[in-house]
Each structure stands twice: as C-alpha cells, then as structure tokens.
C-alpha angles and dihedrals in degrees: 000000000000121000128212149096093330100040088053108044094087089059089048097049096044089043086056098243108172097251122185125196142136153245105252100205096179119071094227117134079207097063089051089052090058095042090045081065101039097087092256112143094221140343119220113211107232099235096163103045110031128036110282112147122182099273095052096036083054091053099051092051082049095069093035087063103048093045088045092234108149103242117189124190120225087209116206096249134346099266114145088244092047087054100040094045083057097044102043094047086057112273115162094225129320134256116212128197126222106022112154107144127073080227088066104044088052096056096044087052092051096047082056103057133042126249130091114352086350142106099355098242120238124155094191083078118114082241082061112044110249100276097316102107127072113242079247101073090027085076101040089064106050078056095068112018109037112095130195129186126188111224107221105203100147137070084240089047090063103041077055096047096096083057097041095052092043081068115128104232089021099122097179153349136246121194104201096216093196098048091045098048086050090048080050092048087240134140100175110079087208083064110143091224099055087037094061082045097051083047093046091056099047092057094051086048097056092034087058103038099241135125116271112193136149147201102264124176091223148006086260095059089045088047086059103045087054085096084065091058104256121155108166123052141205105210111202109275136255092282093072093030087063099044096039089056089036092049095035088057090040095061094049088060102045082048093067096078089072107029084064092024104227130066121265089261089068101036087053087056099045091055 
C-alpha cells in the first residue's frame, strides 16, 4: 500500500499532533490545488452547508487524491449513502454533524467502516484503486486511514460526549461552537454555558484517547481553546480568508485619501 500525507493523517491526528485545516465552501478543484500548496494539513468539503452535489464533490476528491492533500467531507447527515458516496470517491474520513446519542455514533462508525451490516464493500472506488488492490489490503487500510469524527452541537450531545467518544471507530470529536451556543440560547462565545461545554467534551475526548478539535476564525482563538484539549483546527474557510485579504487592502487604498490628504484626482494634478 502507498504512504504519504493521507495514509498518515489518522496517526497524526490520534498522536495529537496540532492540525490545521479548513472548511472549502466552494465546490473548485482549483481551489484545492492552491490550498494543497498553502501549508494546511487538510481541507473538509462543506457538504451540509454549501452546494456540493455528487459530481463536484467526486472531482474534488479526485484531486485530493492525486496530489496526496487529506480532504474530509462534512456529509449532510449521517445516512449510510451519505457516508459511502463520500468514502468511495476518496474521502480521508467523514465528519458528521449532529451527532448527540451514543445510538448514533455507533451507526455512523459503522457506515464508515466495513464489516457486518457496515461500509458496502467494492474494489472498482477511487479509494480503492480502481481494481488494483487485493480485498486484503483494502481492509487493511480503512483500518487505518479512514477517520470519523462525530460533530457535538447539542446540550444532549454533550452530556453524551464520555460515551460518544467511547465509541469504538470514533476517531474524534467536533464541538460546533455556533450550533451549541444557539441550543444554549447563547450568542457570546465566553459564555459560561458553552465554556463548561467546550471543557466537558474535552475531558470525554482525552479520557478516552481520541482527537478534540473545533471550528475556530483564526490561529489566536485556536491558540486559546488548547486548555480545553484541542489539537486539530477548522480555520475559518475560504470565504473569510478572501474577504478578510479583499477588505484588509481595500482598506489600504481607500486610506490613502487621508493619509495624503487629497483624492487621486488631485494628487494626479499636483504632480
């Protein structure tokens, strides 16, 4: 079996290595090319919240794959197609949202992976080559590549967190900050609420050996949620990475006017 970047990103992310990757909201194989160069440790397609249909979402695990970039899918829900659609077309592991009963981590980890009533087994996928690998090493490597991370975004969700994560083939958990602080009727993300939250599920991830992580705006806020145990980090996603450079430039050109004190017009004439 080959080695690289994918086939290592579930070690590096149980041995709690700090990952940083990002939400892609916009289903371009180019823009999986530039990120693929950009020193991110993996990217996650935004199937439940942006337009990726099955076609678009193929072809960017297409590129993932030949430029060996470990691309997760955030799927819509936690259905068995959902899962197997993302896994077959090359996904490195799956992210699903909602997850907040120890029922329904154990069904999506068992989508995931084959085995009785699991993964439905074909060796003609891009994951698995195409034909060119034996069932053998096949499953040997879902083994130990595939990664799936259960998404807590409810109250119950974290009173279920120790048993979630207890969960054999969960690999991680997510807390959705912004789907947990409206469950707790909360806008302020220093709300003591979603704080002891963010603290409970921590806890059930290391006691349990498994990966904590979050979706965080920037490296500083990431920086300050390590106390809570996380290792892996969603920054933002090239939405807010293109309008923070557009509207941070932007703003040094419109400054201009009053840093010379006239408009171009007049500067133009003056010189």
């Amino acid at each position: 079996m080959t080695t690289g970047k994918i086939a290592g990103f579930r070690a590096r992310m149980l041995a709690g290595d700090f990952l940083a990757g990002t939400f892609l909201k916009t289903p371009s194989l180019e823009l999986i090319e530039v990120l693929a160069l950009s020193g991110l440790d993996f990217i996650c397609l935004d199937a439940e919240h942006a337009p990726f249909d099955r076609g678009r979402m193929d072809a960017c695990l297409a590129i993932g794959r030949a430029l060996d970039f470990p691309i997760l899918v955030r799927v819509g829900s936690g259905t068995a197609e959902n899962i197997l659609q993302a896994m077959d077309s090359g996904a490195v592991g799956i992210v699903v949202p909602h997850v907040y009963t120890v029922e329904k981590a154990e069904g999506i980890a068992k989508a995931a992976r084959f085995g009785h009533h699991g993964r439905g087994y074909a060796g003609s996928t891009r994951w698995a080559g195409f034909t060119t690998n034996t069932m053998a090493d096949l499953l040997e490597k879902s083994r130990n590549e595939t990664v799936v991370i259960a998404q807590i975004e409810e109250p119950e969700g974290v009173e279920a967190a120790a048993g979630i994560a207890a969960v054999e083939g969960i690999d991680g958990l997510f807390v959705g900050p912004a789907d947990l602080a409206v469950s707790f009727g909360v806008t302020d993300p220093n709300a003591p609420v979603l704080q002891a939250a963010l603290q409970k599920t921590g806890e059930a991830s290391r006691a349990a050996g498994k990966c904590y992580m979050s979706f965080v705006p920037n490296a500083a806020k990431a920086a300050d949620w390590v106390k809570y145990g996380m290792t892996m980090f969603f920054i933002g996603s090239e939405h807010s990475w293109m309008l923070n450079g557009a509207r941070a430039d932007a703003a040094g050109i419109h400054g201009l006017t009053a840093e010379h004190g006239m408009t171009a017009e007049h500067w133009l004439t003056k010189n």
